[in-house]
C-alpha positions in Angstrom: -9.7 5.7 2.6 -8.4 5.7 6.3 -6.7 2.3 6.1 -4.4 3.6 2.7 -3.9 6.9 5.3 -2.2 4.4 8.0 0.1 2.2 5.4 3.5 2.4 6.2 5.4 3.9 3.2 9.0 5.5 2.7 10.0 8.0 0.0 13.1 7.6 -2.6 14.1 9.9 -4.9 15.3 9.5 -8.5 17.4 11.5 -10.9 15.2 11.7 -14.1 17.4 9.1 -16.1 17.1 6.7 -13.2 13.8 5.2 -12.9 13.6 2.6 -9.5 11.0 0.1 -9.0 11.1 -2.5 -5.2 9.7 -5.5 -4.3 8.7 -6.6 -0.9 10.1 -10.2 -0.6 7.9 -12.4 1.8 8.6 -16.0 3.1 6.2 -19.0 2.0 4.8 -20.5 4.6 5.9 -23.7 5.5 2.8 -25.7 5.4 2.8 -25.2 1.6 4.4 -27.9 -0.2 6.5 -27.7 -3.7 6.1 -23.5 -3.1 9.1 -21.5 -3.6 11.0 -20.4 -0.2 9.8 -16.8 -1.4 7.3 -15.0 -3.0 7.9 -11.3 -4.3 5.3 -8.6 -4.3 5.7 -5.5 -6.2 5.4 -2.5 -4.0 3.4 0.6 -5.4 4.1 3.9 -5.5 3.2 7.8 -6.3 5.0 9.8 -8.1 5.9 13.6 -7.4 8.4 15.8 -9.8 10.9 17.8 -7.7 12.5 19.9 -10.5 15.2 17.2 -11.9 14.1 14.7 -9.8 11.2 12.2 -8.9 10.1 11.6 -5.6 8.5 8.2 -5.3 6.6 6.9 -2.3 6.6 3.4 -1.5 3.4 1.6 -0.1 3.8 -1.5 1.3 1.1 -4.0 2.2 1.6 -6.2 5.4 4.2 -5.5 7.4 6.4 -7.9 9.3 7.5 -7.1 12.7 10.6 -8.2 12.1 11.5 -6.4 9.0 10.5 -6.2 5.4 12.8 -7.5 3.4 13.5 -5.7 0.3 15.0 -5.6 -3.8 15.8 -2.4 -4.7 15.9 -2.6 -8.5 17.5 1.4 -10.2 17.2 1.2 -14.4 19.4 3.3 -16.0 19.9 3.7 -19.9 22.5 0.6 -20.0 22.6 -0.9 -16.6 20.3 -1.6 -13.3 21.8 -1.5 -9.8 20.6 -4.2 -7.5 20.2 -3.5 -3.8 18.9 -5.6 -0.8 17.0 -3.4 2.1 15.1 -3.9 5.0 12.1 -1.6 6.1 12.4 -1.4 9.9 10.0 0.2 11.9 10.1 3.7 9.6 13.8 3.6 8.6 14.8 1.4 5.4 18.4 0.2 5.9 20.4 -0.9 2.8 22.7 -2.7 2.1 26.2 -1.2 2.0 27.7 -4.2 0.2 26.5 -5.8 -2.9 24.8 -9.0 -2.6 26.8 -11.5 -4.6 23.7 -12.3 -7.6 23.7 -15.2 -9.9 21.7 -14.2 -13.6 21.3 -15.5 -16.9 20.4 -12.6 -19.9 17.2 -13.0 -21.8 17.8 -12.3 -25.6 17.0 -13.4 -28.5 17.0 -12.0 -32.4 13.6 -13.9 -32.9 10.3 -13.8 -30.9 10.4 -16.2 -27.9 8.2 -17.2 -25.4 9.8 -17.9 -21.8 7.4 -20.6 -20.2 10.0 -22.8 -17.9 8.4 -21.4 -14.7 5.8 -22.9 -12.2 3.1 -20.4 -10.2 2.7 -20.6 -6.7 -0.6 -21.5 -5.3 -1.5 -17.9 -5.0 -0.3 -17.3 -8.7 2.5 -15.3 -7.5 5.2 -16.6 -8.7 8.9 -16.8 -8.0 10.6 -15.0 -11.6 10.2 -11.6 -12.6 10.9 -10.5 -16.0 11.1 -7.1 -16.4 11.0 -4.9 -19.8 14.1 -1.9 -18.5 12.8 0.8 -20.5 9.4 0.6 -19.4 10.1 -1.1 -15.9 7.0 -2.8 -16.7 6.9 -6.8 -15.5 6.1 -9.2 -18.8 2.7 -10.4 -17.7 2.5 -13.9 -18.5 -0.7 -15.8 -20.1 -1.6 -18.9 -17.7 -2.1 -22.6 -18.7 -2.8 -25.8 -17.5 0.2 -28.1 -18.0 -2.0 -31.4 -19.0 1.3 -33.6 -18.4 1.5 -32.5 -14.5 -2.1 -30.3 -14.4 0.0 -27.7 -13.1 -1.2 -23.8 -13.9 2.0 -22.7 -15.6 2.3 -19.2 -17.4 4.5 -18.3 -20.4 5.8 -14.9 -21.6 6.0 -13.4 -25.2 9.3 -11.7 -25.5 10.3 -9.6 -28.3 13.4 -10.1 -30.7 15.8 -8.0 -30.2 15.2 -6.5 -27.1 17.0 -7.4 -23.1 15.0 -7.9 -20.5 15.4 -8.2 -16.7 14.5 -11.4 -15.5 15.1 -12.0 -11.7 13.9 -14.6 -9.1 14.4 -14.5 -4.9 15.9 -18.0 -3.6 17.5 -19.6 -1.1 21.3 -20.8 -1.9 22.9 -23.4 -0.1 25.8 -24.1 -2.6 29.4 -22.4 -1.6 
């Protein structure tokens, strides 16, 4: 396939307990009313073992001529380490200082389903949760709210177990 041949892509490389996964976050278009400001897309990648190491290339799909802005999301056994970045003709800057990042934890000791969140037209939608060992995103199983006829999705999340959950929005409060 030519067209995967002329993707832009940029390479990263892991330490075998480290396992990174980055999203491409892409402004809404304005004409689309009650959206989200953003929309994230999950980049993929390839894999290459480098003796204690992982190589991963990054593929992303449109490019913005002004930048791709990016989350740079590293799992660890205990933590993850939030970066922002921005993909810039073929150099990926990041951020030397930490964003400042609001969250809330998802945990509970009985099994829960998480289903306060509304999909975007393209049923893309704005929260991410995020199983840390597996780096895996929760899918969640769509419905049709019957109170608003929105398409809403919920997620089944297992006791005893944390999760990642993270969304991309605009702040205005100081």
């Amino acid at each position: 396939m030519s067209e995967s041949l002329e993707e832009r892509h940029f390479s990263i490389t892991d330490p075998t307990h480290i396992n990174t996964v980055i999203y491409q976050v892409n402004e809404t278009e304005p004409e689309l009313k009650d959206a989200p400001k953003f929309t994230i897309e999950r980049l993929n990648y390839t894999e290459q073992v480098i003796g204690e190491n992982k190589r991963k290339t990054f593929y992303l799909g449109e490019t913005n001529s002004e930048g791709n802005a990016l989350v740079i999301l590293s799992f660890g056994k205990e933590k993850v380490v939030v970066n922002m970045g921005i993909l810039e003709d073929d150099k990926v800057k990041i951020s030397k200082e930490p964003v400042p990042i609001k969250f809330k934890t998802l945990y509970s000791d009985k099994e829960a389903e998480y289903k306060e969140f509304s999909f975007t037209p393209n049923l893309k939608r704005p929260i991410s949760i995020i199983d840390p060992e597996t780096t895996e995103e929760i899918k969640p199983t769509l419905y049709i709210d019957e109170t608003t006829n929105e398409v809403r999705g919920k997620c089944k999340l297992m006791p005893y177990k944390n999760y990642f959950a993270f969304e991309i929005r605009e702040d205005n409060d100081d």
